[in-house]
Backbone as a ProteinNet text record, in pm:
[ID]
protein_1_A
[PRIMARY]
XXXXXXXXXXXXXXXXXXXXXXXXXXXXXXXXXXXXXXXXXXXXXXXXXXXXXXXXXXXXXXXXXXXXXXXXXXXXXXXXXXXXXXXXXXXXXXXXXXXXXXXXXXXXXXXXXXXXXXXXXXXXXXXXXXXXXXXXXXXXXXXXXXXXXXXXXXXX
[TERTIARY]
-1466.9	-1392.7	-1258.7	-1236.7	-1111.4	-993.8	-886.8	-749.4	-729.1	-675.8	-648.5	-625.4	-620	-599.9	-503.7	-434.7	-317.4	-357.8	-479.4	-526.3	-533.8	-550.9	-535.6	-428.5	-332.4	-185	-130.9	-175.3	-122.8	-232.5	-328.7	-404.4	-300.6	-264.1	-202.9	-64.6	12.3	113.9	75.9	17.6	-69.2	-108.1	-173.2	-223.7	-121.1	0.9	133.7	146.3	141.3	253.9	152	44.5	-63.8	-21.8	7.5	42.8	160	268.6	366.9	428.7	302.2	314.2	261.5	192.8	49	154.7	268.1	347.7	450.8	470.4	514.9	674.5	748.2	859.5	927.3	878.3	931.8	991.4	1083.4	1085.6	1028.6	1054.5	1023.7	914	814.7	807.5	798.1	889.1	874.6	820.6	762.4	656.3	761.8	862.4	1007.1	1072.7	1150.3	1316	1417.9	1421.8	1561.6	1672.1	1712.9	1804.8	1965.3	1893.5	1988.6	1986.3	2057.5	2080.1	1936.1	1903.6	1790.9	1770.8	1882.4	1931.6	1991	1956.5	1994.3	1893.6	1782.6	1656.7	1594.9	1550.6	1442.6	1371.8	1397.1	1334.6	1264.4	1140.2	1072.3	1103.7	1073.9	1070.4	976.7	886.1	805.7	812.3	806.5	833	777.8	696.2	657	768	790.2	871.5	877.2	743.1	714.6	561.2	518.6	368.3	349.8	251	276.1	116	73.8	-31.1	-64.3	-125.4	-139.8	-206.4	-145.4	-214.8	-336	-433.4	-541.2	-585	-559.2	-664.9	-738.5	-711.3	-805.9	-927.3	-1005.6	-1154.3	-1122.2	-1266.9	-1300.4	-1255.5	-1290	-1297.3	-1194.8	-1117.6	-1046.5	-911.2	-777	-687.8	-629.1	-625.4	-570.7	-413.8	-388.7	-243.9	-132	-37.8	17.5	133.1	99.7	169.8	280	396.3	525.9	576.6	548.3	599.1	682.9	791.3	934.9	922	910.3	912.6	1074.9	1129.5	1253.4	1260.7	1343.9	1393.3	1488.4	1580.7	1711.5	1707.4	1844.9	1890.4	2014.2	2109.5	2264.6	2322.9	2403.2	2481	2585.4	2661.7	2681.5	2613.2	2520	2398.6	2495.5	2479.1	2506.4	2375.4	2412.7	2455.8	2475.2	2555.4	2576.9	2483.8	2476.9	2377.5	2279.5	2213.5	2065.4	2033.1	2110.9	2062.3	1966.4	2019.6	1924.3	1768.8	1806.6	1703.7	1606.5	1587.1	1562.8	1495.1	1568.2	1556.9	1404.9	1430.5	1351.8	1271.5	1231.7	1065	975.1	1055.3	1008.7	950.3	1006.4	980.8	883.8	892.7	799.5	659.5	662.7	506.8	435.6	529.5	493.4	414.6	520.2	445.1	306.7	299.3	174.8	75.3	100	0.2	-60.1	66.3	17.7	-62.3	-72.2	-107.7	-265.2	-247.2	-388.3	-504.1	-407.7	-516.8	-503.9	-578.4	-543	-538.8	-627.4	-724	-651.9	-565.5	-585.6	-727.3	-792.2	-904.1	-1003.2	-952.7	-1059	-1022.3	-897.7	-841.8	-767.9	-731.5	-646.9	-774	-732.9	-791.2	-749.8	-624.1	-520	-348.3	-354.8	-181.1	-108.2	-30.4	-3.6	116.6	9.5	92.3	231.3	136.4	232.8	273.3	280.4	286.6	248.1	96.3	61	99.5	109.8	134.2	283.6	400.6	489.9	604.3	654	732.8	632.4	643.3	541.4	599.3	515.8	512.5	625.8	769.6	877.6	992.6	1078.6	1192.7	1310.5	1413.1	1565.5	1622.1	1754.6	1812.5	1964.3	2026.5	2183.2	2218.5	2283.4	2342	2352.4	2306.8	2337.5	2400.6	2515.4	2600.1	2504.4	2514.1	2409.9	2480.8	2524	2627.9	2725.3	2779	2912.7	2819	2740.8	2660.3	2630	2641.7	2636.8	2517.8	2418.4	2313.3	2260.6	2215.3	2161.7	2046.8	1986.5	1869.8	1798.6	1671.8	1575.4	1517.7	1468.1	1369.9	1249.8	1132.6	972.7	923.3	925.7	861.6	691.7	596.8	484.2	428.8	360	302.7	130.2	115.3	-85.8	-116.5	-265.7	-282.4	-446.4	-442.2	-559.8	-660.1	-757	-853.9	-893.8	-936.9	-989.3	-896.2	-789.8	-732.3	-719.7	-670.5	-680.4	-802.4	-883.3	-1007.9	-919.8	-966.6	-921.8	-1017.4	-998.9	-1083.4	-1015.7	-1119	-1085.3	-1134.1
7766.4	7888.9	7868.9	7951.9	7919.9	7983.3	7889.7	8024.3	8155.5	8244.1	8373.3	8383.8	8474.5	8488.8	8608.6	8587.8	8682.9	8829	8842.2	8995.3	9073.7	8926	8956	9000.9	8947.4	8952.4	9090.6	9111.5	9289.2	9348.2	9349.1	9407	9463.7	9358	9358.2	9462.1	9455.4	9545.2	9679.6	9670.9	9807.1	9837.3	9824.2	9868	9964.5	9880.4	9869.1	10042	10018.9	10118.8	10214.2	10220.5	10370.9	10454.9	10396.9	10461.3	10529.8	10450.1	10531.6	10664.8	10609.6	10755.3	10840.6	10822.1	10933.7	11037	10936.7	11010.6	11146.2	11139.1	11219.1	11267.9	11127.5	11125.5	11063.9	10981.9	10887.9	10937.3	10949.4	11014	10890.4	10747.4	10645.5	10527.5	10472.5	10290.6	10189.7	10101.6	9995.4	9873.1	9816.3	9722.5	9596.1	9562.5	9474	9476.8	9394.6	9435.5	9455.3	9644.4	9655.1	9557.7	9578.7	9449.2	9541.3	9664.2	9774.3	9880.2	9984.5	10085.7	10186.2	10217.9	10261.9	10433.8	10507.2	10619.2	10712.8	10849.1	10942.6	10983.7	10984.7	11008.8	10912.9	10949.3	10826.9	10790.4	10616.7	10545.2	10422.9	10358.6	10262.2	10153	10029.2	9915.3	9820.4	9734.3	9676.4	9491	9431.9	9286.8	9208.8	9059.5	8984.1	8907.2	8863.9	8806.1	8630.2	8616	8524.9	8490	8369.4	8364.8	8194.1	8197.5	8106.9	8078.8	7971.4	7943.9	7981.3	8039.4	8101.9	7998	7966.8	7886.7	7946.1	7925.4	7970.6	8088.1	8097.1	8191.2	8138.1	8014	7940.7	7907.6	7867.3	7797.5	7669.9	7612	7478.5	7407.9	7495.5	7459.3	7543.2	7600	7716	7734.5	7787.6	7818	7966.5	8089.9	8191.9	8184.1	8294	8286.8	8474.9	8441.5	8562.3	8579.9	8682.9	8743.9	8812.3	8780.6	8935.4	9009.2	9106	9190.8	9295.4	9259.3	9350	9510.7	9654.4	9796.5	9838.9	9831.2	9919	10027.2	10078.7	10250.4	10246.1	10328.1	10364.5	10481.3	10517	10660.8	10620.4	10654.9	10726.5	10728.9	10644.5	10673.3	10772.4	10842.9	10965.7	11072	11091.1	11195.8	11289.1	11445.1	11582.1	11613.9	11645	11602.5	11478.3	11425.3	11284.5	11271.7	11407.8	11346.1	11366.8	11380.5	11413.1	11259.6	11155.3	11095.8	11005.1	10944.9	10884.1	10913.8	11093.3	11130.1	11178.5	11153.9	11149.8	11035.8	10927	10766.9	10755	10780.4	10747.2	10808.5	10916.8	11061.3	10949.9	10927.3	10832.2	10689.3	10643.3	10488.6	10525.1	10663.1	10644.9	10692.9	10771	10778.8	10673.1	10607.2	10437.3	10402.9	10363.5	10278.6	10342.3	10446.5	10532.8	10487.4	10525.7	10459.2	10316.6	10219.8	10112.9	10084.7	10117.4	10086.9	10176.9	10304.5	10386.6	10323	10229.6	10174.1	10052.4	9984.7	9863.2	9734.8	9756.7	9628	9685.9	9791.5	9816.7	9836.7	9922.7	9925.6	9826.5	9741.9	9572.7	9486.6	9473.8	9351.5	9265.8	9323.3	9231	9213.7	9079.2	9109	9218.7	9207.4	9329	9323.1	9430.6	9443.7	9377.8	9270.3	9266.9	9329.3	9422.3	9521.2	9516.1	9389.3	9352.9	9222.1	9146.7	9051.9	8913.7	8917.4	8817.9	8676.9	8644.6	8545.5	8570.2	8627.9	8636.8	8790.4	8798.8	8893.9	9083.2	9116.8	9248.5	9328.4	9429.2	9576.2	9615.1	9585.1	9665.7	9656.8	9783.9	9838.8	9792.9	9802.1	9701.6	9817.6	9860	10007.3	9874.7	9932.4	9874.6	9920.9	9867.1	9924.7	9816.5	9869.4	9756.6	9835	9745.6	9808.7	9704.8	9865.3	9784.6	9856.7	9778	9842.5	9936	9956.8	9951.7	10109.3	10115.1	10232.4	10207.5	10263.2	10229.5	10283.9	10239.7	10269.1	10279.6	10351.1	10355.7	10305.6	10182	10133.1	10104.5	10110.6	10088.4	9999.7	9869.9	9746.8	9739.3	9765	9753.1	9586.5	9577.8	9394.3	9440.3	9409.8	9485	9283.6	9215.8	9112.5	9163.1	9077.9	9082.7	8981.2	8991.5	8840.8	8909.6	8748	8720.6	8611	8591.8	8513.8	8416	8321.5	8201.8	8234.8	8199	8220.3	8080.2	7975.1	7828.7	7722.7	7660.8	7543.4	7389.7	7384.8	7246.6	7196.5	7048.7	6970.5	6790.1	6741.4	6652.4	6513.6
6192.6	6202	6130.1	6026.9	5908.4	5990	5953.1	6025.1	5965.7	6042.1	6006.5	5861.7	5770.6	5621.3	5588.4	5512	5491.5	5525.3	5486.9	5540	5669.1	5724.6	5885.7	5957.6	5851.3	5901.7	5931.6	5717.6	5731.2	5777	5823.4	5880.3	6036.2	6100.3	6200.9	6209.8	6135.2	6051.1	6038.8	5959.1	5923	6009.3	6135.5	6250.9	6308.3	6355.3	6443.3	6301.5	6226.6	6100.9	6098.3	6148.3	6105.1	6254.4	6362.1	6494.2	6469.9	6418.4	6366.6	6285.9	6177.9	6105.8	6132	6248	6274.6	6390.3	6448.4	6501.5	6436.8	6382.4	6259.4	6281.3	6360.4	6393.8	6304.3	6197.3	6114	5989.7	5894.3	5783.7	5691	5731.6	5665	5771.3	5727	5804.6	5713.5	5729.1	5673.7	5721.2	5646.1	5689	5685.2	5706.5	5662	5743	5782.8	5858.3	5721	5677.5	5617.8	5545.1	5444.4	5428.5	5379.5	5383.3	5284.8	5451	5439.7	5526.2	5504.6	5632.6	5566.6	5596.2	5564.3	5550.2	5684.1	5674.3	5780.2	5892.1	5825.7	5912.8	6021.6	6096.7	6226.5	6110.8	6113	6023.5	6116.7	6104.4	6193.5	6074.7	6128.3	6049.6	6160.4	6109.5	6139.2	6098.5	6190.7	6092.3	6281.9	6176.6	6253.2	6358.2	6459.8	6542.6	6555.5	6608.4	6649.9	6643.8	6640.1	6656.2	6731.7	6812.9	6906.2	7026.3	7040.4	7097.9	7203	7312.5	7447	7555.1	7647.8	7743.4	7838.9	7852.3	7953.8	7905	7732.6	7655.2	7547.8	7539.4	7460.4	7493.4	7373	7411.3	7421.1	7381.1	7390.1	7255.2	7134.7	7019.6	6906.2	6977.8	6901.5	6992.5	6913.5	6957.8	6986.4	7084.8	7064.5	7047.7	7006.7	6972	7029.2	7028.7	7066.6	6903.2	6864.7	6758.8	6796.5	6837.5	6904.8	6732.4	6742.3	6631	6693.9	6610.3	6618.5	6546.8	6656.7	6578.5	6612.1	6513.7	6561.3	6505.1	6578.1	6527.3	6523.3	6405.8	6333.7	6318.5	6403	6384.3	6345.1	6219.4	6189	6329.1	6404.1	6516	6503.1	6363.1	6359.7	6343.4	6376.9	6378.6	6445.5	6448.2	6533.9	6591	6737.6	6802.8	6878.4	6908.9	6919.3	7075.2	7136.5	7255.8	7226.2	7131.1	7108.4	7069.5	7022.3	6957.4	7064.7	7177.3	7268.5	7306.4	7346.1	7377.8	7275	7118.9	6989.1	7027.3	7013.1	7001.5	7150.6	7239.6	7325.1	7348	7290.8	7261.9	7171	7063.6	6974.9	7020	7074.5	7154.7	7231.1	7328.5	7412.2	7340.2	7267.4	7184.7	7095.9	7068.9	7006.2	7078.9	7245.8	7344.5	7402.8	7398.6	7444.5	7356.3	7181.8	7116.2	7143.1	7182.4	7181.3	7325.3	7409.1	7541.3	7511	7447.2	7438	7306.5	7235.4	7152.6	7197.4	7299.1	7320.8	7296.3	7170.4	7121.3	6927.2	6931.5	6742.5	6675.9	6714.6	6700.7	6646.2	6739.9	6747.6	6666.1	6630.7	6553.1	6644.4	6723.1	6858.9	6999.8	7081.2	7195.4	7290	7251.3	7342.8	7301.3	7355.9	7353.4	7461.7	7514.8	7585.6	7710.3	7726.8	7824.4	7917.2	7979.6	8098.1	8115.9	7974.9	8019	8072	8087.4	8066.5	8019.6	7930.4	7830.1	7789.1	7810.7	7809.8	7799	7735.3	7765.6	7707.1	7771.8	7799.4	7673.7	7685.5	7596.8	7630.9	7546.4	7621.5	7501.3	7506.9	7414.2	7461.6	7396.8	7445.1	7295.3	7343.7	7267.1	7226.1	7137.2	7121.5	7000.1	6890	6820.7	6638.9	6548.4	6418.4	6332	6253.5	6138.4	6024.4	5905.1	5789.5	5716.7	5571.9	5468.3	5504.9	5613.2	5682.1	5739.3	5766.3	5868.6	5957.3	6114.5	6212.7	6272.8	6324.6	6349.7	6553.2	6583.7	6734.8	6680.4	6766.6	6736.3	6855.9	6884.2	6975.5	6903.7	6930.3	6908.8	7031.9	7000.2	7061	7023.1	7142.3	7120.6	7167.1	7079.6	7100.6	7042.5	7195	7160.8	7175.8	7084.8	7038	7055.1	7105.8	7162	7026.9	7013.6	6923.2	6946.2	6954.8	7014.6	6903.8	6914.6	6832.9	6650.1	6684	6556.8	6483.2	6584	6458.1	6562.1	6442	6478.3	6554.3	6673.4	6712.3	6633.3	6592.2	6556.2	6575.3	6654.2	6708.3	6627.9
[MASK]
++++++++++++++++++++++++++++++++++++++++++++++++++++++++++++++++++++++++++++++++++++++++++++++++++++++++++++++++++++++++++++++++++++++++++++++++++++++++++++

């Protein structure tokens, strides 16, 4: 059994980024974490976190793994109205998380989403604030971990 192959990867990406746009909250998704400001509109950005071995989801002969991929959302923290912007920010987050909990598996590329936690820190958003080319941004970050089954060959 070969390790995962770059396709798998963006496969995984692409999964996370087709829920998004299907939301039709996004003016932009980027498959990247931003390096530039990434304008006025609710913009998503998508980028891998972490990737890391799972205890008591492995086989005999194979390693599963947990993928955490980072979705954030960027809104202009001078947006009008300045109270809309939260409740903007969190319609959005929460239809993400809906997608992700209602497709649970990415239509069978993951074993699962990890909802709750299991294997470590759960399906869950954390809100604060990033300056990018001197623009100040309200941002919501989605830690959305995937657990993947027989991804690297023990071989002894």
């Amino acid at each position: 059994m070969p390790a995962l192959a770059e396709s798998d990867f963006v496969a995984l990406i692409e999964a996370l980024a087709d829920h998004a746009l299907q939301t039709g909250w996004f003016d932009r998704v980027n498959l990247h974490e931003p390096k530039n400001a990434p304008g006025f509109g609710l913009t998503s950005a998508i980028w891998v976190d972490r990737i890391e071995p799972i205890r008591g989801g492995s086989g005999l002969n194979s390693t599963s793994a947990r993928f955490v991929v980072n979705v954030r959302i960027y809104q202009n923290a001078l947006s009008d109205p300045p109270d809309a912007i939260d409740p903007h920010l969190t319609a959005a987050v929460n239809e993400l998380m809906l997608a992700y909990s209602g497709d649970f598996t990415l239509g069978g590329i993951v074993r699962d989403v990890d909802l709750l936690g299991a294997h470590g820190i759960p399906l869950s958003g954390i809100a604060g604030y990033l300056t990018q080319d001197k623009t100040i941004y309200r941002v919501m970050t989605i830690t959305v971990p995937l657990i993947v089954n027989d991804v690297w060959e023990q071989n002894a």
